[in-house]
N, C-alpha and C positions, 0 to 999 in steps of 0.2 A: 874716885869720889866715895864718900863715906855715908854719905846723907841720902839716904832713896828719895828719889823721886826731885832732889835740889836741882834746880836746873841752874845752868852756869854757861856763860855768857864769854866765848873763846876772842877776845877782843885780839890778839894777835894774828889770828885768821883773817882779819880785814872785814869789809863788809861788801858785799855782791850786790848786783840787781837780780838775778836771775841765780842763786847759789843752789847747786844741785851734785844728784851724787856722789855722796859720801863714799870714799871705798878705804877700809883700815889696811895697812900695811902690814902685818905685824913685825918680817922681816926689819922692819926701820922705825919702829915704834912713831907711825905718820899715821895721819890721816888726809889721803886727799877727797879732792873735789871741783865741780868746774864753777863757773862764773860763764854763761852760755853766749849774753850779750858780750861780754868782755873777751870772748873767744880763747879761753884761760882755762887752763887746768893748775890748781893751786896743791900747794903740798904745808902741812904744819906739822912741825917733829914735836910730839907732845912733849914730851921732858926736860926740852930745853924753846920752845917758846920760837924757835926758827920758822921762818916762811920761803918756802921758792917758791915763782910760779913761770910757769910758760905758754905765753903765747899763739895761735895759731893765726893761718891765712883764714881759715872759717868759723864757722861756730864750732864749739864740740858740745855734744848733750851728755854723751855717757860713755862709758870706757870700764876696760877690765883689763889685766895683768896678765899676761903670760908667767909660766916659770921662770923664763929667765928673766922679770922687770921690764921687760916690755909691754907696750898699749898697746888694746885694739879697741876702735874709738870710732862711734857709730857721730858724722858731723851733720853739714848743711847736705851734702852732693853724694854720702854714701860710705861705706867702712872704711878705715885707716890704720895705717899699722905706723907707730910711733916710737919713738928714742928719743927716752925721759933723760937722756945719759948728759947732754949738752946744757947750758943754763941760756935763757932769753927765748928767742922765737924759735919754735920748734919745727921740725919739718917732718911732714908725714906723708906716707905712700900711699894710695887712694888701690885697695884694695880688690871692694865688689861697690855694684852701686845698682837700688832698683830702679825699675823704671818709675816714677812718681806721676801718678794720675793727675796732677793739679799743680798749678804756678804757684810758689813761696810754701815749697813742706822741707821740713829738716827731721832727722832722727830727734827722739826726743830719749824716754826711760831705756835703761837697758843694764843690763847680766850676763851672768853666767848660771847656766842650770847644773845640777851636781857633778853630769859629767864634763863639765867643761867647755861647751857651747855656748856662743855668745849671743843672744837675744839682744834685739832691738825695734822698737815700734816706732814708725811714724805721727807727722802731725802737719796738717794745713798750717803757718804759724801766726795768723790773723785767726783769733779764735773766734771774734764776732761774727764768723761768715758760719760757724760750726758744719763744716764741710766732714763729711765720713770719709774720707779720701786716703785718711790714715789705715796701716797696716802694719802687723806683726811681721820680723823676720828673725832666721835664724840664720849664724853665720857659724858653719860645722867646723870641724877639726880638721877637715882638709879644705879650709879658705875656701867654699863652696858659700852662696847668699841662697838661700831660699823662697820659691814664689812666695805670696803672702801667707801666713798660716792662719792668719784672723784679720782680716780685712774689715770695713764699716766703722771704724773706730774715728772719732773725732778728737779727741788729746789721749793718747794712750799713756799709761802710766801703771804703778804698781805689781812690775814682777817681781815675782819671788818663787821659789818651790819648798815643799814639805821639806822636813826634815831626810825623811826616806826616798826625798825624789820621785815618788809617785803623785805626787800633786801639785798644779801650778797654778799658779795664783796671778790676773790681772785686771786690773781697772781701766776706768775712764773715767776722766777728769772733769770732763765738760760740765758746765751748769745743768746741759737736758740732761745727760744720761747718770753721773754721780753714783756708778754702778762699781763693783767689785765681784769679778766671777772666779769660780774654782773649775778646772779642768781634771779629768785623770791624763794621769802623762805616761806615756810608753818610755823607760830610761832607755833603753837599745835602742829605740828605733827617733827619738825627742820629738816623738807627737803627742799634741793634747787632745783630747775627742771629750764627749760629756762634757759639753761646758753649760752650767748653770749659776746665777745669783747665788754669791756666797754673802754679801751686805749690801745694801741699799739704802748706802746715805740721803735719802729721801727721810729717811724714817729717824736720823742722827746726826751730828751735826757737820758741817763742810763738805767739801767735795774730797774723796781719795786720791789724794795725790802719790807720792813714791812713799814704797815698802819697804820689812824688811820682816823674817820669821824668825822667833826666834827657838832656843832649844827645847822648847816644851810642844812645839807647832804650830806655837800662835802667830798671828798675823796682826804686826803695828802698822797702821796705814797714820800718814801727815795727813790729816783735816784741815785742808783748805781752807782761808780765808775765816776758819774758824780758831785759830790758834791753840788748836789740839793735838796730842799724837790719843788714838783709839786704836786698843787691843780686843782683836776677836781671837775667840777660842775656832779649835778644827772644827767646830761645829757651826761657825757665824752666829757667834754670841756676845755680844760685848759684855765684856769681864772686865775692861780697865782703860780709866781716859784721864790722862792729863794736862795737867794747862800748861802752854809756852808763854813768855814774853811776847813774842811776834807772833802777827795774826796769822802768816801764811808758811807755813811747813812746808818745803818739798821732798825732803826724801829723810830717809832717815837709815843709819847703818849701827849695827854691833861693831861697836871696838877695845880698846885696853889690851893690856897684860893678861885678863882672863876671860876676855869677851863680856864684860861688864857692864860698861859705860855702851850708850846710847847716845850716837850723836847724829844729830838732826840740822839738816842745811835749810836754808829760809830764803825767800824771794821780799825783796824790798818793792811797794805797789810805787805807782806814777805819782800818786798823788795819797797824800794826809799819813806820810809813813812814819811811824815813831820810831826812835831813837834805837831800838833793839832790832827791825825789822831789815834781814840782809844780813845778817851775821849766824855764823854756826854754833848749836849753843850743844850742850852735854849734859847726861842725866844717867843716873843708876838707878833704873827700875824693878832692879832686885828679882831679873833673871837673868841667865847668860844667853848669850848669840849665837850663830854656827859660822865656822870658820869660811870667808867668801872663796869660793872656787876659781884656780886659775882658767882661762883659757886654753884650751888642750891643745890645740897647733901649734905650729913653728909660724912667728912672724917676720916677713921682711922688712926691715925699719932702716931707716937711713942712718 
């Protein structure tokens, strides 16, 4: 894209209810993403306009890539190791799975941290009941699930880490909380300790939904239900907001040829959705990305 800050409208991608995590290929010039109610993980090869998508028995929320092209895919009942190799409904290996403090939570955001550890956070999925029930986990490089490492959490969302891997970044979605905290993160050891208020959209506009950092250190959080992407500087400063088509942003990832483009997945609401809302759109905001990290273990995939 040529035009900073044009945003464009990927009608080939199809349109979602629930469209979330974006992750760029760059091996296959793709960009995928899920469709959560649709229990779909979608793929779009940008240069030639192609669509696959596959199916699952559950919902999937978030997923990351092995070196060899393999998923590891945080769903309704706990982690998964996937073979994107097949086309139609997919079949996945139920990995690790936590114990879940409350009836109807599914994994919802989720990554990789720089060395290749897969993060994922729960969520109550009836968000009216704004249940804290939700917790962070980490899933290690030797297929290990870890007790909670942030627990209290009602819609967890927004990981990301610095550029240098000492600092991690996550949110909560909810309407009460609308919070974004910074952590220092141990890269050896992938603990977060010092967590404090890095933004508090209280004070700006939507709720922080999914992230992404990009090479300068900043931090672009999706504004909720405000039809915003907002950029905080390392210091939680907002330096840059701009406006989408669709009201509700869920996550947003660097992609292209040179980590460029900026594409942003969106959630279609229940009700009064306009014509753009549910589709993934694309933007060059005139800095580059960092390249997303594989998952460092071996997965068993069908």
């Amino acid at each position: 894209m040529s035009s900073a800050n044009r945003v464009e409208r990927l009608d080939s991608g199809g349109r979602a209810t629930v469209g979330e995590c974006p992750v760029w290929r760059a091996e296959e010039g793709a960009l995928y993403w899920v469709d959560i109610p649709a229990r779909r993980i979608v793929r779009l090869e940008i240069a030639n306009a192609r669509r696959t998508e596959w199916t699952f028995a559950e919902q999937v929320a978030c997923f990351a890539f092995d070196a060899a092209g393999h998923v590891v895919a945080g769903m309704e009942s706990g982690m998964f190791g996937v073979n994107l190799q097949s086309l139609g409904d997919a079949h996945a290996i139920k990995l690790a799975a936590p114990e879940f403090p409350a009836p109807g939570m599914r994994f919802n955001d989720g990554r990789c941290d720089r060395q290749g550890r897969f993060w994922a956070g729960t969520m109550v999925q009836d968000m009216s009941l704004a249940s804290p029930a939700g917790a962070l986990y980490r899933f290690d490089e030797t297929g290990r699930l870890s007790a909670p490492v942030v627990d209290g959490l009602i819609t967890q969302n927004g990981l990301a880490w610095s550029p240098d891997g000492r600092t991690m970044y996550l949110s909560d979605s909810h309407p009460q909380r609308r919070l974004v905290w910074a952590f220092d993160f141990d890269p050896d050891t992938g603990t977060p300790s010092a967590r404090r208020v890095f933004a508090d959209l209280h004070h700006y506009t939507g709720r922080p939904d999914g992230a992404a950092v990009d090479a300068d250190g900043c931090y672009w959080t999706c504004a909720n239900d405000a039809g915003r992407l907002l950029r905080f500087t390392p210091q939680g400063k907002l330096d840059r907001e701009i406006a989408l088509p669709a009201s509700k942003p869920s996550m947003c990832a660097f992609g292209g040829s040179d980590l460029s483009t900026l594409f942003v997945t969106t959630i279609r609401p229940a009700s009064n959705a306009t014509e753009d809302d549910g589709y993934v759109f694309a933007l060059n905001p005139g800095v580059q990305g960092l390249p997303e990290p594989h998952y460092a273990g071996m997965l068993p995939v069908a």
